[in-house]
C-alpha positions as CSV (number, residue, x, y, z in Angstrom):
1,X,-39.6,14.2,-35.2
2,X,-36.0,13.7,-35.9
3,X,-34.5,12.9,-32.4
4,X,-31.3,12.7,-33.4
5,X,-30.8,16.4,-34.0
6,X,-31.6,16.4,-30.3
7,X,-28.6,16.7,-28.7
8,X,-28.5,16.0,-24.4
9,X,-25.0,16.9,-22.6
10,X,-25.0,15.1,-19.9
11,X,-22.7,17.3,-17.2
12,X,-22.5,14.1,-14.1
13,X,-22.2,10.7,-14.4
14,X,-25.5,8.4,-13.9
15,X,-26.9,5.3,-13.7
16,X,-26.0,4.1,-17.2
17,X,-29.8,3.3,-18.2
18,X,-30.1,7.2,-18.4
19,X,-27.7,7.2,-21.4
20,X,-28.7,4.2,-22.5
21,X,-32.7,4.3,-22.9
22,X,-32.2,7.9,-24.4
23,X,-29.7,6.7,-26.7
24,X,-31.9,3.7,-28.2
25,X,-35.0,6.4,-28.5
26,X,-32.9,7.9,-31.1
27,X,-31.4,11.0,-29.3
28,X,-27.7,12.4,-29.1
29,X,-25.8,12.3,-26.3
30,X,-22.7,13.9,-25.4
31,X,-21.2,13.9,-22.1
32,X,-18.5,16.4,-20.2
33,X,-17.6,15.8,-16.4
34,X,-15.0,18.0,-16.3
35,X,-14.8,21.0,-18.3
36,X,-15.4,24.0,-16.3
37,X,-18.8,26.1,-16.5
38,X,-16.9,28.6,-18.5
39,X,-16.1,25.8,-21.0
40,X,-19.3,24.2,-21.1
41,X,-21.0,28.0,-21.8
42,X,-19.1,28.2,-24.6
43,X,-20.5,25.3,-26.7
44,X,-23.6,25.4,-25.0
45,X,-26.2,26.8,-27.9
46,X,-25.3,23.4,-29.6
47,X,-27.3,21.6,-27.1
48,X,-31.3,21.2,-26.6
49,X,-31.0,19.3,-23.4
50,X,-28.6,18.8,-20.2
51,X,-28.8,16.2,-18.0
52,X,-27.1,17.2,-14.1
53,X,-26.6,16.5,-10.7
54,X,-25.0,19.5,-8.9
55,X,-21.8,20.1,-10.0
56,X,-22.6,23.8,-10.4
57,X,-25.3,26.5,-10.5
58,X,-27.6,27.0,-13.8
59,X,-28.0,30.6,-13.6
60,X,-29.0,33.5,-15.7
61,X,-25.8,33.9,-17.4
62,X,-25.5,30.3,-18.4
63,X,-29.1,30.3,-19.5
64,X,-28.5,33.6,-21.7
65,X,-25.8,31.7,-23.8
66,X,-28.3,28.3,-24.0
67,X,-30.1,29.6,-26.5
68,X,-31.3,26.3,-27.8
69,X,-31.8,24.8,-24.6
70,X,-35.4,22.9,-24.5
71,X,-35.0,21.0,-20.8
72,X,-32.3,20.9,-17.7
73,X,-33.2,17.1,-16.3
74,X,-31.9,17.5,-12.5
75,X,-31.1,13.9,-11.4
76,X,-32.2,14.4,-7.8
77,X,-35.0,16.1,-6.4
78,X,-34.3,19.8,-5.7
79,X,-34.0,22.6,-8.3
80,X,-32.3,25.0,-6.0
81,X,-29.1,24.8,-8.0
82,X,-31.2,26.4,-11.2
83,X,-32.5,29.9,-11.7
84,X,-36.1,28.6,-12.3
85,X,-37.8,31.6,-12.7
86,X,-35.6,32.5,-15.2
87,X,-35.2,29.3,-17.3
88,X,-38.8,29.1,-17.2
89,X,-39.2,32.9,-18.7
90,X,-37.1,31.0,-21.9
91,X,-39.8,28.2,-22.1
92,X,-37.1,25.6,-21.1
93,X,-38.4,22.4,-19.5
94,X,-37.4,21.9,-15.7
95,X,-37.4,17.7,-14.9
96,X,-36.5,16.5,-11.9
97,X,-36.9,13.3,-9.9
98,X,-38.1,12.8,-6.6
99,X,-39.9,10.1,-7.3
100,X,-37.1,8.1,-7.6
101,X,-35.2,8.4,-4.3
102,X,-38.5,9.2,-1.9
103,X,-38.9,5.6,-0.4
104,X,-35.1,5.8,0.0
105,X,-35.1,9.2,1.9
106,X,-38.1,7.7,3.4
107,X,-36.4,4.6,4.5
108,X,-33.0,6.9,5.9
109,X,-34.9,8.8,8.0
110,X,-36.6,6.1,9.8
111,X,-33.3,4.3,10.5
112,X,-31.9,7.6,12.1
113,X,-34.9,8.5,14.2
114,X,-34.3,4.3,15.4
115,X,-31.2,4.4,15.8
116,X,-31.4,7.4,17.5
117,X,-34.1,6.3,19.9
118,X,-31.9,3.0,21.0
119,X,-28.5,4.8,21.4
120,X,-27.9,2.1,18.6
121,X,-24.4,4.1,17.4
122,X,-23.4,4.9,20.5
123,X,-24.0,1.5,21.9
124,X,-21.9,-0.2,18.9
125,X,-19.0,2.5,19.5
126,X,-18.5,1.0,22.8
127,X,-18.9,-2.4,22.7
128,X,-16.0,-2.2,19.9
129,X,-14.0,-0.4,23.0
130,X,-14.5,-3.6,25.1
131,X,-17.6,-1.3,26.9
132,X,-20.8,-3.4,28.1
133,X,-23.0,-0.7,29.0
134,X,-26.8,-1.5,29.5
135,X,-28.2,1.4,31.6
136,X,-26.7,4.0,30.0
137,X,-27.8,2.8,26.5
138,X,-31.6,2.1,27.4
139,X,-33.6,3.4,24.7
140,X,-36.9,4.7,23.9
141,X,-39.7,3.5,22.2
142,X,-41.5,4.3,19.0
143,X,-44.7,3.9,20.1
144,X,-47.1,6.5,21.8
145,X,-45.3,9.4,20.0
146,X,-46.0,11.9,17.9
147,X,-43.8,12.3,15.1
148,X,-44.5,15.9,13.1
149,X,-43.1,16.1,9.4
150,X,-42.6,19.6,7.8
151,X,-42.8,19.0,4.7
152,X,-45.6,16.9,2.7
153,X,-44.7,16.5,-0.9
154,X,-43.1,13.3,-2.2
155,X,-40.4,12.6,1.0
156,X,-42.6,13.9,3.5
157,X,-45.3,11.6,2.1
158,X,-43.0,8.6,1.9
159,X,-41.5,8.9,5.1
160,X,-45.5,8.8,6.9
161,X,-45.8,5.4,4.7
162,X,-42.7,4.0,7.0
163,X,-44.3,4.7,10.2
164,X,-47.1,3.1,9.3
165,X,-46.1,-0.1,11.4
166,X,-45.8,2.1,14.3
167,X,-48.3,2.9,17.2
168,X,-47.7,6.7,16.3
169,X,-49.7,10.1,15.7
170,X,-48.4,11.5,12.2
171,X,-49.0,15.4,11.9
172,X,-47.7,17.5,8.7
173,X,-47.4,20.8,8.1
174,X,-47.2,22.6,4.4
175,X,-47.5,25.3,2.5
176,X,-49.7,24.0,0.4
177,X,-53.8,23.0,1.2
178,X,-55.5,19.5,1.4
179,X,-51.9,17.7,1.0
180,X,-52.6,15.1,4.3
181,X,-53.6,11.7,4.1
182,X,-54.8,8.9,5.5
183,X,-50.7,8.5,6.8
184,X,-50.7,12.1,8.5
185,X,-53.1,14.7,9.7
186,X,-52.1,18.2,8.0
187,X,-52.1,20.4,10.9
188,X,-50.8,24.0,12.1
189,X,-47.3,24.8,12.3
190,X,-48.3,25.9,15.7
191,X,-50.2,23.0,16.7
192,X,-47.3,20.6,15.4
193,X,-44.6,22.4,17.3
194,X,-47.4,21.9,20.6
195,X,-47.9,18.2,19.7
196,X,-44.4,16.5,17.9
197,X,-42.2,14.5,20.3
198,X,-40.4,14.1,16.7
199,X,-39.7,16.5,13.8
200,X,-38.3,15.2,10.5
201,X,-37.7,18.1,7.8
202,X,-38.4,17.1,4.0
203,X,-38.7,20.5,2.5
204,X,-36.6,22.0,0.0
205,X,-34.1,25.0,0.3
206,X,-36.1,28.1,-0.5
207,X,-35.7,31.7,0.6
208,X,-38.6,30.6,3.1
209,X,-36.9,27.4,4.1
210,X,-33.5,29.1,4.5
211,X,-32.5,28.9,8.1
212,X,-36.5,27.4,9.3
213,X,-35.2,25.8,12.3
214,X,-33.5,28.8,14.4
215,X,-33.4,29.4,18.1
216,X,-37.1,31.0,17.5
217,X,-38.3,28.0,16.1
218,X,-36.7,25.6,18.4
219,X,-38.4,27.7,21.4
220,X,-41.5,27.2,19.9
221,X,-42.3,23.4,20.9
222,X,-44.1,22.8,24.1
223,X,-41.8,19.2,24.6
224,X,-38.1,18.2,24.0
225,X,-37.9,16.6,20.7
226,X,-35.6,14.8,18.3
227,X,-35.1,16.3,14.9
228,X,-34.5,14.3,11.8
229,X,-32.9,16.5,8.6
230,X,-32.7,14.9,5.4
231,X,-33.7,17.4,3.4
232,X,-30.6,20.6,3.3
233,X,-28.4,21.6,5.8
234,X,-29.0,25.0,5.0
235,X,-32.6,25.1,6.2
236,X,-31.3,24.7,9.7
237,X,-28.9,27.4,12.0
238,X,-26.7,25.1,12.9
239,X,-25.2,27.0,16.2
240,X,-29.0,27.2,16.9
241,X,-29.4,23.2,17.1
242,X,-26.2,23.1,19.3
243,X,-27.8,25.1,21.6
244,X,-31.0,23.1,21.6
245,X,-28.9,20.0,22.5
246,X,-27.3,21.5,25.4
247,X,-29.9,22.6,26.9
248,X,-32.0,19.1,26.3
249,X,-34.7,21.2,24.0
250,X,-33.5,19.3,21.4
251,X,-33.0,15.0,22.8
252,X,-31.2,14.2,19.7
253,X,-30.2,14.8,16.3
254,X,-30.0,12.7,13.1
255,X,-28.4,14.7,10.2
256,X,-27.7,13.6,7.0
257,X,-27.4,17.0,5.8
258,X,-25.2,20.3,6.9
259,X,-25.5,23.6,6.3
260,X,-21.5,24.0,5.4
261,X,-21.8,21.6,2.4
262,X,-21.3,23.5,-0.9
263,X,-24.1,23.8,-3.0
264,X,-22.0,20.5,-5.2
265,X,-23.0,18.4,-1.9
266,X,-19.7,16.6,-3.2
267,X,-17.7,18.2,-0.6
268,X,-18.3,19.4,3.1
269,X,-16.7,22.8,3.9
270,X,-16.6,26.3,2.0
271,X,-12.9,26.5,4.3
272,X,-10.5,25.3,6.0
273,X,-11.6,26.2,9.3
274,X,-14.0,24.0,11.6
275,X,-16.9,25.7,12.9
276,X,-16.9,25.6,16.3
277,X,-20.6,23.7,16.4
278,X,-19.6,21.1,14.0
279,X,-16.6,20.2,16.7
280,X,-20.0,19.9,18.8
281,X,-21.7,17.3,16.9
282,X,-19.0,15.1,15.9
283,X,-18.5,14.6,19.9
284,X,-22.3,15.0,21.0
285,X,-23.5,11.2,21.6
286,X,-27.2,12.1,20.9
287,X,-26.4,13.0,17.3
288,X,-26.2,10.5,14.0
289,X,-24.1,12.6,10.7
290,X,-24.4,10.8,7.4
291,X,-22.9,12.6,5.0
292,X,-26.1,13.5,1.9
293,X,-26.7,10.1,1.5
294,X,-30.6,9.8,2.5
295,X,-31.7,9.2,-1.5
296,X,-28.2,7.2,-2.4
297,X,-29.4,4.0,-2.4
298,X,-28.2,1.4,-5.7
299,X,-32.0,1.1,-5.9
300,X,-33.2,4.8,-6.2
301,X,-29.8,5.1,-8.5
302,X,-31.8,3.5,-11.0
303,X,-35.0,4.7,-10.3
304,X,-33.6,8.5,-10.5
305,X,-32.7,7.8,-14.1
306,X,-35.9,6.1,-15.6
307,X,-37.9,8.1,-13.8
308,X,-36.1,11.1,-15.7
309,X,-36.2,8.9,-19.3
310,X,-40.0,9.1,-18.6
311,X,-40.0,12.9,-18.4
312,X,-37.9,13.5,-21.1
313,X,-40.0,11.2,-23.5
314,X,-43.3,13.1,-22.3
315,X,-41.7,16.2,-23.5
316,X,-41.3,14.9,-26.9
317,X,-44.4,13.2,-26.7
318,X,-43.0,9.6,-27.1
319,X,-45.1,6.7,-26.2
């Protein structure tokens, strides 16, 4: 096969391996940051291959004028910003990566739930204020909990490997059969939300993830518990979660993700106007924000882009 008549457009910057490693295979690469999606449509059909983050939707219209498109290589781990049903009706190829960025999502969540459990933000806030608080920032431990993780594919998997160290029960709940392991018991959604002291989210945004965690859901859990979101802001109502925390249904909150990011997760709000339960959290003392940076680690950087390299060679069947 001739791989240079493949031609990639790569539509974000990326670690530069990704160019790189596909550029020594022998294929062509081209890449455009900034045109609009109007301008990349319009040379589209000369490409068999794109290579993206987010920087806008892949949907019908955009795949009706790829017409020589073979794969869409998401660098990330959600394909929610792609018509997949569609693309996949045109036999192109949909690659993405969570494999690369799972033990740091894994890793993010952990460090929320601790630092939630130890005030550890809070505490640091006040000591920089000249504050010497001890009573007020006693924490909790890990141990004797049960964390439950909704959510058991690659995150959900990599963030029961983190508590291994920890005298913990791990539940999961999935969609899917037969996913547990020896790190988590797969359980009930109903029998997590009786046990789970903690509840970290790893699942994608989905028409049946969309809004999950709603005053419904929240009302559902026999204990308070802390909630950990480093999957999408949109699977949680976030009015819903202020609630929870006022009432003490809800002990804390570690969110790297919010439901007013833009579907780019480049930029926070869709307005100019603050929604009244953002103002919450940014003054709630319980809560951690970090803003989408759960799998934005310099390691899973890399690992984001060869893990993509080895997709794209399986395709083409290179050894």
């Amino acid at each position: 096969m001739n791989l240079a008549a493949i031609k990639i457009l790569h539509l974000d910057s990326n670690h530069p391996l990704l160019w790189e490693q596909l550029q020594e295979l022998g294929f062509t690469n081209h890449q455009d940051f900034t045109s609009s999606k109007a301008q990349v449509e319009a040379k589209i059909q000369d490409y068999h291959g794109i290579v993206i983050r987010s920087r806008f939707t892949i949907d019908a219209a955009f795949l009706d004028k790829a017409v020589n498109l073979q794969f869409i290589a998401r660098v990330g781990a959600g394909l929610e910003s792609i018509d997949c049903e569609y693309a996949i009706s045109k036999n192109i190829q949909l690659l993405a990566a969570p494999e690369g960025n799972r033990n740091a999502v894994g890793e993010q969540a952990l460090g929320m739930l601790l630092s939630l459990f130890n005030r550890l933000n809070q505490a640091d806030q006040e000591v920089r204020l000249g504050l010497w608080n001890r009573e007020s920032n006693r924490g909790n431990e890990l141990d004797g909990k049960t964390v439950g993780i909704i959510g058991y594919g690659n995150m959900g998997k990599a963030f029961a490997k983190k508590l291994r160290g920890f005298d913990t029960t791990v539940l999961c709940y999935d969609i899917l059969e037969n996913v547990g392991n020896n790190d988590a018991q797969q359980v009930s959604l109903a029998e997590l939300q009786s046990k789970a002291d903690v509840v970290s989210l790893h699942i994608p945004w989905t028409p049946q993830t969309d809004q999950l965690v709603n005053a419904a859901f929240i009302a559902q859990f026999s204990k308070s518990f802390w909630l950990i979101n480093t999957s999408r802001g949109k699977n949680v109502v976030t009015a819903d979660l202020v609630a929870g925390l006022q009432s003490g249904k809800i002990l804390g909150a570690g969110l790297d993700v919010l439901e007013y990011e833009k579907l780019s997760f480049e930029t926070l709000f869709n307005d100019a106007a603050t929604p009244e339960a953002f103002t919450y959290l940014l003054q709630a003392k319980n809560v951690l924000l970090t803003p989408h940076i759960a799998g934005w680690t310099f390691e899973s950087h890399e690992k984001l882009a060869q893990v993509l390299v080895s997709k794209i060679k399986t395709i083409y069947n290179i050894l």
